[in-house]
N, C-alpha and C positions, 0 to 999 in steps of 0.2 A: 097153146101159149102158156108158159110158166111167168110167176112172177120174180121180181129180184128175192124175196125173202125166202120164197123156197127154194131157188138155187142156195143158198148163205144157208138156211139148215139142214140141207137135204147132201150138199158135197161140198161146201168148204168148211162147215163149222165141225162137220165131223175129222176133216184134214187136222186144224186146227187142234181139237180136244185127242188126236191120237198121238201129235207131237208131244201135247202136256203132260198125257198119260205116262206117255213113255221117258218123259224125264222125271217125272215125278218117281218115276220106280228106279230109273238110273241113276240119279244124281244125289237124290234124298232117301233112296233105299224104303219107299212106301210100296204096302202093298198093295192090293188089287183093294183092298174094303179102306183101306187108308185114302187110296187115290178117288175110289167112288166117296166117299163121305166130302172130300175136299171139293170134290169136282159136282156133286149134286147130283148123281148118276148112282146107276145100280151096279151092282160088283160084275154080272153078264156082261153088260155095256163096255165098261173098263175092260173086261178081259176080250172081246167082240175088237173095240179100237187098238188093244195091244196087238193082238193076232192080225192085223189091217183089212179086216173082214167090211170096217164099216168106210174107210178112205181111200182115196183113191190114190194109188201112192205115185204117180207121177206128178199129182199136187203137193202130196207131201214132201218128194223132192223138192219141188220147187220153191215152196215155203221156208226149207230146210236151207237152201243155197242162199237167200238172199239173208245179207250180215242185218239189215236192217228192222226185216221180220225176225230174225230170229232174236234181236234186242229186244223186240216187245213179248217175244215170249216169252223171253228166258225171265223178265219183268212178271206175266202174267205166273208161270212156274213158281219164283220165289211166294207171292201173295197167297199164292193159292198150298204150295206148302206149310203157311202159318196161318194156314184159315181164314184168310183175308179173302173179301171180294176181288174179283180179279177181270171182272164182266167190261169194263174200260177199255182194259189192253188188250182184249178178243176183241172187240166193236175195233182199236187203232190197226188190231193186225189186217181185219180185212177193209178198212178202208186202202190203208197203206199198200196192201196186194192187189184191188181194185185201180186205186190209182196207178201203179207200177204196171198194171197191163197184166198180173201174173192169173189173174180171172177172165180175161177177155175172153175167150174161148166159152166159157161157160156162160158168159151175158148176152151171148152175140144175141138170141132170141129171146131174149126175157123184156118184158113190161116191165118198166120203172114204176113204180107209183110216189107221185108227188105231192105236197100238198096243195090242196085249191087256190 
């Protein structure tokens, strides 16, 4: 039995943080120690998420296709380009992916934990 939180840092949050990575170096021209510094990550890491060593990329598609998600990323991307927190819009992206079914697959077996 897995729980919900380690599904979310074990294969979406890394989905997620390879999407950022990789616009953070596309779109704003940062590089690998720019995007760790932004993202609170080690320059490995960052280069690990860009090579898609650490996501799984048929989530990353799917992350990718929906206009909706990708509205809060490209929100979480700007923040986190100007060094802003941006930990908001990752918690909206995978609620919003949660609710849309685009995780089902991944929750079918996992413990919720709730509060008492």
């Amino acid at each position: 039995m897995r729980f919900e939180s380690e599904v979310i840092s074990e294969e979406i949050l890394p989905a997620v943080r390879k999407i950022i990575a990789e616009e953070l170096h596309q779109n704003y021209g940062h590089t690998q120690e720019e995007i760790a510094e932004a993202m609170d990550l080690t320059q490995p890491a960052v280069s690990q998420y860009m090579k898609g060593k650490r996501a799984d990329s048929s989530l990353v598609k799917d992350l990718k296709e929906d206009p909706q998600i990708q509205l809060l990323i490209e929100e979480a991307v700007s923040k986190a380009a100007r060094n802003k927190d941006f930990v908001d819009e990752i918690a909206e992206v995978i609620r919003t992916g949660r609710d849309k079914g685009l995780f089902q697959e991944k929750f079918e077996d996992v413990e919720r934990v709730t509060n008492p």
